[in-house]
mmCIF file of the N, C-alpha and C atoms, coordinates in Angstrom:
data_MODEL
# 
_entry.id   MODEL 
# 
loop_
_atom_site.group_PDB 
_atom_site.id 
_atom_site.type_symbol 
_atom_site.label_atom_id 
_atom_site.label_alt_id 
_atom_site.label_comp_id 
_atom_site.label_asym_id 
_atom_site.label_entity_id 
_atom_site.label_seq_id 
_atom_site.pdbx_PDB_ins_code 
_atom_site.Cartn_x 
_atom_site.Cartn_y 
_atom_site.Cartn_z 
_atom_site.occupancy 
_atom_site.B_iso_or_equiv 
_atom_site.pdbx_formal_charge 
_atom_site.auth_seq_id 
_atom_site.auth_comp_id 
_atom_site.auth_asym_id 
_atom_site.auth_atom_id 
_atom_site.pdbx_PDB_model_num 
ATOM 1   N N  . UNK A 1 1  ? 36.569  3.628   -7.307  1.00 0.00 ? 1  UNK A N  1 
ATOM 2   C CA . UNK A 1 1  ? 35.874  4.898   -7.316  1.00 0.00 ? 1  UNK A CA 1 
ATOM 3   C C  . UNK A 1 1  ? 35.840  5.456   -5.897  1.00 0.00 ? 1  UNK A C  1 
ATOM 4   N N  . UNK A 1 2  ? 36.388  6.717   -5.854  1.00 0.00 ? 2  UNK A N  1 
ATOM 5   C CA . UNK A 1 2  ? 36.087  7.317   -4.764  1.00 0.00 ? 2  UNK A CA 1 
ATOM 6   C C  . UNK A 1 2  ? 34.110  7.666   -4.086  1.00 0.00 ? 2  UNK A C  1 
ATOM 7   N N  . UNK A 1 3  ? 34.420  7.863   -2.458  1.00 0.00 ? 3  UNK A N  1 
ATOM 8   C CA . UNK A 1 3  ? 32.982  8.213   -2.273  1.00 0.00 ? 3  UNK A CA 1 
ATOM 9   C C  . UNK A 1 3  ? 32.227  9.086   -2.588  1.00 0.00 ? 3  UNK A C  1 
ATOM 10  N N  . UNK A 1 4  ? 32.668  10.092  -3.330  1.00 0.00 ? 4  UNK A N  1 
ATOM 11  C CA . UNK A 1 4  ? 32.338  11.347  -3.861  1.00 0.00 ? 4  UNK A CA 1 
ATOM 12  C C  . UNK A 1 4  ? 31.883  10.749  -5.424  1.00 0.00 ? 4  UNK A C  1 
ATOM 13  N N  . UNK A 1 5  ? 32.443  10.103  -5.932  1.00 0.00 ? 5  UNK A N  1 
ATOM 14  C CA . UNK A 1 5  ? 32.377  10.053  -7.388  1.00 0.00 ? 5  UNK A CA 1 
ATOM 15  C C  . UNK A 1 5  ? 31.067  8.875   -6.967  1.00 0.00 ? 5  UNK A C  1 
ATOM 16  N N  . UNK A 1 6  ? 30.879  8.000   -6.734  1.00 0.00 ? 6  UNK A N  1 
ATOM 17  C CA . UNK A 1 6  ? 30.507  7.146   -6.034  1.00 0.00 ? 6  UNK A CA 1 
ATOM 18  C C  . UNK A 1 6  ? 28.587  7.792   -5.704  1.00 0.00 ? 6  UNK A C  1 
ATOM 19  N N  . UNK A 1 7  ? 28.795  8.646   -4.708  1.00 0.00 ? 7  UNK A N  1 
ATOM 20  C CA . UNK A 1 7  ? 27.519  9.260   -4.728  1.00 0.00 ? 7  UNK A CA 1 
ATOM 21  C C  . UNK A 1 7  ? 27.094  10.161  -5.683  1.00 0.00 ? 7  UNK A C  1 
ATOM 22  N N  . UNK A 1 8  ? 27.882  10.731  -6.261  1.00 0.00 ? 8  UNK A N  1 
ATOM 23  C CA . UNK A 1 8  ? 27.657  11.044  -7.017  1.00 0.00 ? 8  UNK A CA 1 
ATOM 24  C C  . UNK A 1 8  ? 26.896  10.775  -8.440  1.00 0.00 ? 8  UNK A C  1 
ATOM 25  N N  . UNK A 1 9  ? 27.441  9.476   -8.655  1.00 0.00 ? 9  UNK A N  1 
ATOM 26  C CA . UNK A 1 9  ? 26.829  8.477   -9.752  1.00 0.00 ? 9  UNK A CA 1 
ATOM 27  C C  . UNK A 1 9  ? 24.706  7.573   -9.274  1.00 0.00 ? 9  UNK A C  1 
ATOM 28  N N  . UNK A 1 10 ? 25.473  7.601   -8.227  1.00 0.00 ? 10 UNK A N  1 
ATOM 29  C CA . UNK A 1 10 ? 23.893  6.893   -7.197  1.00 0.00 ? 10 UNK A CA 1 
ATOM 30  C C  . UNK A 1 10 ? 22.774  8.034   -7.362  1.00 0.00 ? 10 UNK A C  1 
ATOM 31  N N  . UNK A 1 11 ? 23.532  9.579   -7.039  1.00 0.00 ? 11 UNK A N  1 
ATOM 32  C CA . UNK A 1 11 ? 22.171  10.645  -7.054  1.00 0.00 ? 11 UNK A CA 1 
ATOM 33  C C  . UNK A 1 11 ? 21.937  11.039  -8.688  1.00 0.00 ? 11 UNK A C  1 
ATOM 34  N N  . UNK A 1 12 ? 22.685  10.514  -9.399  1.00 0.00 ? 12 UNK A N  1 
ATOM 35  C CA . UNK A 1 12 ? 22.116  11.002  -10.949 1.00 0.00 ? 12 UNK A CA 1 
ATOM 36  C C  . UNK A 1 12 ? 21.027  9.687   -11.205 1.00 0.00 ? 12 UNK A C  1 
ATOM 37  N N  . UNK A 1 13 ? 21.361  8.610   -10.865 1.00 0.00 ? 13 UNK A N  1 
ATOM 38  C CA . UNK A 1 13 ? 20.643  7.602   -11.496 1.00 0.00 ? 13 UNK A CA 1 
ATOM 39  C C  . UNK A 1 13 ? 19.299  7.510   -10.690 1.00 0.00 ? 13 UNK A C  1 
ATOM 40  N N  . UNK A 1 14 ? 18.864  8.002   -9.226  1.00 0.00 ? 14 UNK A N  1 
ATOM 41  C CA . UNK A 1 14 ? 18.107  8.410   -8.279  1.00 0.00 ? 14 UNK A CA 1 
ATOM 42  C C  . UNK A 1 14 ? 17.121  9.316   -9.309  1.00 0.00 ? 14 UNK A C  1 
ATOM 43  N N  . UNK A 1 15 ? 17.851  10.133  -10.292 1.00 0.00 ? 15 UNK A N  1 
ATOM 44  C CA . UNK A 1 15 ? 17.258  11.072  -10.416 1.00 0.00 ? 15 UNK A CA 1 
ATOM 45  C C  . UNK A 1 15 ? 16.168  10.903  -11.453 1.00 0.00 ? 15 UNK A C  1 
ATOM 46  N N  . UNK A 1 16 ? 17.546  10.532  -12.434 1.00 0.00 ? 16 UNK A N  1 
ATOM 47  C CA . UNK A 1 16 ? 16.901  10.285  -13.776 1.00 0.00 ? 16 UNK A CA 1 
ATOM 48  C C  . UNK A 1 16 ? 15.738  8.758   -13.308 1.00 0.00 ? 16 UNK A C  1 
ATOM 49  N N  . UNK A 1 17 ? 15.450  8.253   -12.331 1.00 0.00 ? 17 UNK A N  1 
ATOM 50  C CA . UNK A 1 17 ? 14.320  7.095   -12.293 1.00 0.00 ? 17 UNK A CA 1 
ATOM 51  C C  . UNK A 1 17 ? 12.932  8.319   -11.541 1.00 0.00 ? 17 UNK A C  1 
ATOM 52  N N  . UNK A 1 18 ? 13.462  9.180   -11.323 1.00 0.00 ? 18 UNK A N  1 
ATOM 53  C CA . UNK A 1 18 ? 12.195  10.276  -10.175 1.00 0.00 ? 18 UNK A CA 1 
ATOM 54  C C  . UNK A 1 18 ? 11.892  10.563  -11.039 1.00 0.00 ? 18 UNK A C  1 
ATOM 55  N N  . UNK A 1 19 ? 12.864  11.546  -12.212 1.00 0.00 ? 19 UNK A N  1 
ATOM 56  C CA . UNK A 1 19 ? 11.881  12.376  -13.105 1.00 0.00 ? 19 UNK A CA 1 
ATOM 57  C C  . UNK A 1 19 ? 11.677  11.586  -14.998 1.00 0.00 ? 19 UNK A C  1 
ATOM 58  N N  . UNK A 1 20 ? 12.127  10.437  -14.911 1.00 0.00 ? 20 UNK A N  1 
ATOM 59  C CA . UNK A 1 20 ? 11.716  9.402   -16.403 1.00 0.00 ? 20 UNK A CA 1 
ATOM 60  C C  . UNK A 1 20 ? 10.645  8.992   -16.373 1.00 0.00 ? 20 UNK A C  1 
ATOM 61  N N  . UNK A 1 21 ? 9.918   9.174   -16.674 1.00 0.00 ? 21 UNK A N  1 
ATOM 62  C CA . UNK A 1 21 ? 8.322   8.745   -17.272 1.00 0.00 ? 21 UNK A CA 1 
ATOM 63  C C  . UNK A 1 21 ? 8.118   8.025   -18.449 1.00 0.00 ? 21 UNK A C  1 
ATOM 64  N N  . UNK A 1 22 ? 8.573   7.247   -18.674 1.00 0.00 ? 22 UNK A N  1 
ATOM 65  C CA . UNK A 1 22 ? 8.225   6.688   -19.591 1.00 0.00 ? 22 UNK A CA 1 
ATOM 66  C C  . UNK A 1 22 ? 6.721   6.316   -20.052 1.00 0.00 ? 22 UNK A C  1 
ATOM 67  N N  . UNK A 1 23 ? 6.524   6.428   -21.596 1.00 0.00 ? 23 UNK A N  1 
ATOM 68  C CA . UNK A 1 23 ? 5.272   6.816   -22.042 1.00 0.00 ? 23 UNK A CA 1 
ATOM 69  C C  . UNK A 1 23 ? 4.756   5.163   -21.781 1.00 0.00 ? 23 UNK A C  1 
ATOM 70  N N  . UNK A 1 24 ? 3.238   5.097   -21.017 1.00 0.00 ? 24 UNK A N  1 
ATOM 71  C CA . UNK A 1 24 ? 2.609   4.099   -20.678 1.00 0.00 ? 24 UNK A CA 1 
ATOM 72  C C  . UNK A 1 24 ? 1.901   3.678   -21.737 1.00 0.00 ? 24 UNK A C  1 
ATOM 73  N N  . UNK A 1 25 ? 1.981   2.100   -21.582 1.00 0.00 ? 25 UNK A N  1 
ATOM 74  C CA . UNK A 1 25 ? 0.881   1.459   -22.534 1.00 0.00 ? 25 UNK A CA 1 
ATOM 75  C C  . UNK A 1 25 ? -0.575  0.875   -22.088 1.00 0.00 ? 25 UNK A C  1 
ATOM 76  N N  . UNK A 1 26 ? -1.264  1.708   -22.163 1.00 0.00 ? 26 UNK A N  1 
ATOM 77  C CA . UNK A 1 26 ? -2.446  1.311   -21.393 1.00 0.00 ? 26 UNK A CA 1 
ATOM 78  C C  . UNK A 1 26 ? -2.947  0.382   -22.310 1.00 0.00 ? 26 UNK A C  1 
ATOM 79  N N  . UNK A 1 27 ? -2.883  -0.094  -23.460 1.00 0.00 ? 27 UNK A N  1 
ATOM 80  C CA . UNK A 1 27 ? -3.272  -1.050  -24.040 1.00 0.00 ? 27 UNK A CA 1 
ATOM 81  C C  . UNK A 1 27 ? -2.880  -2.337  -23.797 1.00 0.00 ? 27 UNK A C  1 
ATOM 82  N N  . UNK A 1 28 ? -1.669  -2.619  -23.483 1.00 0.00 ? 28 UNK A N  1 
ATOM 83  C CA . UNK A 1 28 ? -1.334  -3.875  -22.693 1.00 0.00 ? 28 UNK A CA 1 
ATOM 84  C C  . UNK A 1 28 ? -1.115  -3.913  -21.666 1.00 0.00 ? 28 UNK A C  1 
ATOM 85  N N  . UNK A 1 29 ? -1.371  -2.564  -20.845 1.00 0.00 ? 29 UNK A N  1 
ATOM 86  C CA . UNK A 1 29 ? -2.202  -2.958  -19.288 1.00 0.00 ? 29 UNK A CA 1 
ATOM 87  C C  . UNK A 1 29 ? -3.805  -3.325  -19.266 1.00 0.00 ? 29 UNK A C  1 
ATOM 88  N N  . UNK A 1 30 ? -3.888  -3.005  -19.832 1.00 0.00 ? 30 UNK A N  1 
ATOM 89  C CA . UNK A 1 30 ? -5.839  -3.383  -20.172 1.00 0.00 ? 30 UNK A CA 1 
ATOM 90  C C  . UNK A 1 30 ? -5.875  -4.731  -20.546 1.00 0.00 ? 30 UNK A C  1 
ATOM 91  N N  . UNK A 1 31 ? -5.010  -5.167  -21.378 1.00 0.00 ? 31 UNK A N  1 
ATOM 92  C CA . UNK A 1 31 ? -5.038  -6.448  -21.105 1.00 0.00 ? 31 UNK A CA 1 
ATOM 93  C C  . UNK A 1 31 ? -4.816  -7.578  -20.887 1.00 0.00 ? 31 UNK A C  1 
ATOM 94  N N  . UNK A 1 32 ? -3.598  -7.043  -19.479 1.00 0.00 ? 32 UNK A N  1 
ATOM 95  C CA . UNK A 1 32 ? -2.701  -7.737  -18.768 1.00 0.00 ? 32 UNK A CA 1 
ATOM 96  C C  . UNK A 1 32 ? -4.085  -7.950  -17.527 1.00 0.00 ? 32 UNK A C  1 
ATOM 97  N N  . UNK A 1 33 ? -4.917  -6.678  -16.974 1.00 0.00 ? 33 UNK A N  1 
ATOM 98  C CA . UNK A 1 33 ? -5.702  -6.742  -15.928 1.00 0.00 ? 33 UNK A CA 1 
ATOM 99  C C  . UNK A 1 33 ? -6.728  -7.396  -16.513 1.00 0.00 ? 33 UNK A C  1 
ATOM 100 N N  . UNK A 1 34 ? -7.265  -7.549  -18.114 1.00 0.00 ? 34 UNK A N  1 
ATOM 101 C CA . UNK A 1 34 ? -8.359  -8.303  -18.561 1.00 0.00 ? 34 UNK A CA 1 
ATOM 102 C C  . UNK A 1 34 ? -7.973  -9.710  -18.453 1.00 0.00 ? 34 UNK A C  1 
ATOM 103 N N  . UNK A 1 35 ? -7.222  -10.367 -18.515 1.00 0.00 ? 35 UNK A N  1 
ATOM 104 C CA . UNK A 1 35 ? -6.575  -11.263 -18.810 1.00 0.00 ? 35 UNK A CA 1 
ATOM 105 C C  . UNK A 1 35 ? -6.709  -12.320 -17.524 1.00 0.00 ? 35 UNK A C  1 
ATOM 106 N N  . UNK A 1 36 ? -7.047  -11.654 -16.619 1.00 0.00 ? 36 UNK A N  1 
ATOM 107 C CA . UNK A 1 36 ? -6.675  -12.245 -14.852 1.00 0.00 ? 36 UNK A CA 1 
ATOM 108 C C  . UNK A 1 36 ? -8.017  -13.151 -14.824 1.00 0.00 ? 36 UNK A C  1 
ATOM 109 N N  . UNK A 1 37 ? -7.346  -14.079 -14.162 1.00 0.00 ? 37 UNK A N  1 
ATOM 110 C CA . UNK A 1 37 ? -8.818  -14.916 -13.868 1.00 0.00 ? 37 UNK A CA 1 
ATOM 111 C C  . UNK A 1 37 ? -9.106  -14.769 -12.188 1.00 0.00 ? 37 UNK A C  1 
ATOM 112 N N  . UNK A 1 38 ? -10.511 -15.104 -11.733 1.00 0.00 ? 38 UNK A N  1 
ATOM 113 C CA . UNK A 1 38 ? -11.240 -15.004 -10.765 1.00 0.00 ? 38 UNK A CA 1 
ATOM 114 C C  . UNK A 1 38 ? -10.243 -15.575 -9.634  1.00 0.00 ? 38 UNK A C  1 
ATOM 115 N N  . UNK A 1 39 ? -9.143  -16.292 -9.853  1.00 0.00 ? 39 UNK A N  1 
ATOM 116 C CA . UNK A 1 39 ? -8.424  -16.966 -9.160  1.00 0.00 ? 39 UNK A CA 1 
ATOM 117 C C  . UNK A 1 39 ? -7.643  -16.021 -8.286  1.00 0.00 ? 39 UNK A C  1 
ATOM 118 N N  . UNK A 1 40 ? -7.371  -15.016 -8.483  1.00 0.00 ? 40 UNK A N  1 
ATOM 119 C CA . UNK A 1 40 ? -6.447  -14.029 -8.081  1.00 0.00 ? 40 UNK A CA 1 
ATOM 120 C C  . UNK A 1 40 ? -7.270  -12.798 -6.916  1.00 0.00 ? 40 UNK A C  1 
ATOM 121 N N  . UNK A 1 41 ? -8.186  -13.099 -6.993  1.00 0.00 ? 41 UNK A N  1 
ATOM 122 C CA . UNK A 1 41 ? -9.455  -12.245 -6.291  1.00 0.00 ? 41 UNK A CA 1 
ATOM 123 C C  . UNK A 1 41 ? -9.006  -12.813 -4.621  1.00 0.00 ? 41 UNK A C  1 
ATOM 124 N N  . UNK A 1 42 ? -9.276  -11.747 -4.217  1.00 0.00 ? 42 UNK A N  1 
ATOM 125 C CA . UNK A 1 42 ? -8.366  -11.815 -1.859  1.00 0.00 ? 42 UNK A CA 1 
ATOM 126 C C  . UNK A 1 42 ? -9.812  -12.859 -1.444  1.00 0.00 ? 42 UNK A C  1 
ATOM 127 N N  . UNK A 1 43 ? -9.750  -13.743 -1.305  1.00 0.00 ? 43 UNK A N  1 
ATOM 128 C CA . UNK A 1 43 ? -11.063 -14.576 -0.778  1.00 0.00 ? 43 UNK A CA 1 
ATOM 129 C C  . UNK A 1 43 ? -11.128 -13.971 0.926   1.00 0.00 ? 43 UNK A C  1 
ATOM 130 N N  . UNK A 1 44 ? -10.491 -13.764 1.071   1.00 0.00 ? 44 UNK A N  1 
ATOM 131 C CA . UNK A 1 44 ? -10.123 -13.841 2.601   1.00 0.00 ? 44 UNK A CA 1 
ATOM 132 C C  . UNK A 1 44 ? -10.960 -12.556 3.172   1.00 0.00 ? 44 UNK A C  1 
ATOM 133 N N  . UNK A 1 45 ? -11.550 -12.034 2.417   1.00 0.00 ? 45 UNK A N  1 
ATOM 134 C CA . UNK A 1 45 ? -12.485 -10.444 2.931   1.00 0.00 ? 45 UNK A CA 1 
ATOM 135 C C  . UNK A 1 45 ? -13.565 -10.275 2.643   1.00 0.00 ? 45 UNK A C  1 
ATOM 136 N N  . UNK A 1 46 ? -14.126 -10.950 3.915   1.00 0.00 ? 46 UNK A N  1 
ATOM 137 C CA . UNK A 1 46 ? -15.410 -11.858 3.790   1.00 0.00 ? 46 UNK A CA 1 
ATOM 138 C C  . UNK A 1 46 ? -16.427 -10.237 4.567   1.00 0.00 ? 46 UNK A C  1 
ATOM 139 N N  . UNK A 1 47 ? -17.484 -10.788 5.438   1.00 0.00 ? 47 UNK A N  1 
ATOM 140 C CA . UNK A 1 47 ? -18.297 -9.514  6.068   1.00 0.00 ? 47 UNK A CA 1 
ATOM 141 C C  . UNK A 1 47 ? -17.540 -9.783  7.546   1.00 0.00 ? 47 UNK A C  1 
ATOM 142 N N  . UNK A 1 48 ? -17.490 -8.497  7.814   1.00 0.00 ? 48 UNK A N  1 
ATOM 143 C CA . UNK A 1 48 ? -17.027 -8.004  9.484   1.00 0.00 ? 48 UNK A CA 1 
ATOM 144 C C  . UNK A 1 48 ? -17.917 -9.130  10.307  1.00 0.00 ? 48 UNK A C  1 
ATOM 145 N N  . UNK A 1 49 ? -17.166 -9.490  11.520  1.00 0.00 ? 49 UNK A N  1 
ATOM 146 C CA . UNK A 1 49 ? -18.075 -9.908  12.683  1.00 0.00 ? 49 UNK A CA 1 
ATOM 147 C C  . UNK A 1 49 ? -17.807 -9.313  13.793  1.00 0.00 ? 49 UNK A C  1 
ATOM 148 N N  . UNK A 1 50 ? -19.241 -8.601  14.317  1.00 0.00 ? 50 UNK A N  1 
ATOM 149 C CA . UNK A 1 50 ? -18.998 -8.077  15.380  1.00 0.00 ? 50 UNK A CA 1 
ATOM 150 C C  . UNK A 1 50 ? -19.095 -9.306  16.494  1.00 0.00 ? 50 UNK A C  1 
ATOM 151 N N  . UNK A 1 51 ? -17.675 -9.106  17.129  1.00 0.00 ? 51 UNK A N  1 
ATOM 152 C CA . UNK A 1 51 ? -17.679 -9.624  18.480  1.00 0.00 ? 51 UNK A CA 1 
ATOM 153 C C  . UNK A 1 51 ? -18.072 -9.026  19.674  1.00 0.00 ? 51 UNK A C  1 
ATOM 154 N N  . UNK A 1 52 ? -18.726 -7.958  19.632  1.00 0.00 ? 52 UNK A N  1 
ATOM 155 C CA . UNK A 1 52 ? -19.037 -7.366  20.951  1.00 0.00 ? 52 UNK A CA 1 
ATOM 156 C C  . UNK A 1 52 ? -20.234 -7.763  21.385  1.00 0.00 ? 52 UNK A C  1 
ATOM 157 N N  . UNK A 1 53 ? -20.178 -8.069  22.206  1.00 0.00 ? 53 UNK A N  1 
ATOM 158 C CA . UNK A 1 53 ? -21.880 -8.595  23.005  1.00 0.00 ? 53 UNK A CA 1 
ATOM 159 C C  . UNK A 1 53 ? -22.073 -7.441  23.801  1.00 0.00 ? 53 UNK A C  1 
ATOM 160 N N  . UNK A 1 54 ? -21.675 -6.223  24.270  1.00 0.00 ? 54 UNK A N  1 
ATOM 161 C CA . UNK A 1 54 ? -22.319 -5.285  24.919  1.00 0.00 ? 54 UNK A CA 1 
ATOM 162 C C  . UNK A 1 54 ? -21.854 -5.382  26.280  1.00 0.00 ? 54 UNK A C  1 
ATOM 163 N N  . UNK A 1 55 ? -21.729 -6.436  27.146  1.00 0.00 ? 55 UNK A N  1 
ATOM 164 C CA . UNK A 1 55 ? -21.333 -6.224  28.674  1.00 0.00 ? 55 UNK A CA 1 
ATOM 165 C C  . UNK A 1 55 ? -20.222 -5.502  28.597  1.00 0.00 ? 55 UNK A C  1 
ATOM 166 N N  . UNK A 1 56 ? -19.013 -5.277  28.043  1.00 0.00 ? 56 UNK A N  1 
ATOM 167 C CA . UNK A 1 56 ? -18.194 -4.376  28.333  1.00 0.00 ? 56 UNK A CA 1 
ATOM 168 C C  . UNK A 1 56 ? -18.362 -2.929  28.134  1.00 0.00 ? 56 UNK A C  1 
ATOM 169 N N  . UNK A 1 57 ? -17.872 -1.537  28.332  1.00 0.00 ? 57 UNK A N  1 
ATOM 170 C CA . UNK A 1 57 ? -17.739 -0.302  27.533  1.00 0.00 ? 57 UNK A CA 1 
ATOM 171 C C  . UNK A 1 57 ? -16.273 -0.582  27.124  1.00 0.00 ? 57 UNK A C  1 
ATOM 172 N N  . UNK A 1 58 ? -16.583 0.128   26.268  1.00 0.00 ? 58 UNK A N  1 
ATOM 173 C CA . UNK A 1 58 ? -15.545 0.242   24.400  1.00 0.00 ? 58 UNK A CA 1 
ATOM 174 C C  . UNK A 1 58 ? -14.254 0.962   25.302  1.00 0.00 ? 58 UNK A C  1 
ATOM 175 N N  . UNK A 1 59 ? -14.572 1.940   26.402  1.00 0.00 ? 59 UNK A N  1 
ATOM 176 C CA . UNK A 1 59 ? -13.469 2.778   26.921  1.00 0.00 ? 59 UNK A CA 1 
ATOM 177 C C  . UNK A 1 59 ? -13.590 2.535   28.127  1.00 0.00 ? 59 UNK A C  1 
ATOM 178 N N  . UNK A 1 60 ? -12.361 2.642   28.599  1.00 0.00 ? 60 UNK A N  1 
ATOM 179 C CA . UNK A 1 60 ? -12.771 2.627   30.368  1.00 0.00 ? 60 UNK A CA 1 
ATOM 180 C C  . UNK A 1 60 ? -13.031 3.928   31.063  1.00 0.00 ? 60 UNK A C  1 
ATOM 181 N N  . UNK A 1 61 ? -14.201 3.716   32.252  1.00 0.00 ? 61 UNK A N  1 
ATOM 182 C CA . UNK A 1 61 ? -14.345 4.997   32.798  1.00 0.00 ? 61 UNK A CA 1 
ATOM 183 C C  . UNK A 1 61 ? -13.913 6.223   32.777  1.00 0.00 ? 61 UNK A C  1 
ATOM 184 N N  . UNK A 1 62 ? -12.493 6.441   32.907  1.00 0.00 ? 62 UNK A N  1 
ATOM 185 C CA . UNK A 1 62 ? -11.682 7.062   33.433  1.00 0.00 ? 62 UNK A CA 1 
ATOM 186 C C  . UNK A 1 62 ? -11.365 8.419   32.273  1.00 0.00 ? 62 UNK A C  1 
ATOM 187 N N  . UNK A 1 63 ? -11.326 7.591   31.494  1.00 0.00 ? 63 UNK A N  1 
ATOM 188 C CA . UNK A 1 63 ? -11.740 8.884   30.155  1.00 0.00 ? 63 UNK A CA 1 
ATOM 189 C C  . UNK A 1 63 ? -13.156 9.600   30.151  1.00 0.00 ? 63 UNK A C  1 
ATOM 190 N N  . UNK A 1 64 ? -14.104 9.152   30.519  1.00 0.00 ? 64 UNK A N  1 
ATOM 191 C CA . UNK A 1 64 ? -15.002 10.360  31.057  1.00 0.00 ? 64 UNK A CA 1 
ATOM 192 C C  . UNK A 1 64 ? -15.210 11.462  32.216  1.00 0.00 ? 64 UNK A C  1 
ATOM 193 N N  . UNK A 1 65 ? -13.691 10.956  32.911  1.00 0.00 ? 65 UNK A N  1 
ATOM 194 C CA . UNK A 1 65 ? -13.792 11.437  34.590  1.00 0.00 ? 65 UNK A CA 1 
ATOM 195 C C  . UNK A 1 65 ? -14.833 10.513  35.132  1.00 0.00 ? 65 UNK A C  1 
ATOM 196 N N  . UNK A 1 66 ? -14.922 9.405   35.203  1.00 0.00 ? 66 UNK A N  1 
ATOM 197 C CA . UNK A 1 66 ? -15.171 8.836   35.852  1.00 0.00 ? 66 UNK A CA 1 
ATOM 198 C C  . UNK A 1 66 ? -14.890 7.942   36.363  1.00 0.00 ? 66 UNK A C  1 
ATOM 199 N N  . UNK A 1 67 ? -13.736 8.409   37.640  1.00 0.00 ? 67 UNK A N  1 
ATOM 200 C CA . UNK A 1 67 ? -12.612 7.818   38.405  1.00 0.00 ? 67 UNK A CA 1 
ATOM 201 C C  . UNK A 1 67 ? -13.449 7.192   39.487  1.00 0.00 ? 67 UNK A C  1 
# 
C-alpha cells in the first residue's frame, strides 16, 4: 500500500473511533463498580502533614522588593 492509501485508511478508522458511540450499558457497569471489593480502595491518601515549622518564609524576600 502506498502512503497515501495508507493514511488514508488510518484517518477513516481515527474517525469512525471519534465519532462511534456505542450505546452504553450502565447496567453492567453498575455492576462491574458494585462488584469491587474494599481491596482496590488507594490506601496511600492518608491526611496532609504539614512540614513547616515556621522559621522559614514560603518566598524569598526578593519577591516583595525586598532586596
Amino acid at each position: 500500500m502506498g502512503r497515501g492509501r495508507q493514511k488514508a485508511k488510518q484517518t477513516k478508522v481515527a474517525r469512525e473511533l471519534k465519532y462511534f458511540s456505542p450505546d452504553t450499558n450502565y447496567r453492567a457497569l453498575e455492576q462491574e463498580l458494585a462488584s469491587r471489593s474494599p481491596e482496590h480502595v488507594d490506601r496511600r491518601g492518608g491526611a496532609a502533614v504539614d512540614t513547616d515549622d515556621g522559621d522559614e518564609d514560603e518566598y524569598p524576600g526578593w519577591i516583595n522588593d525586598e532586596r
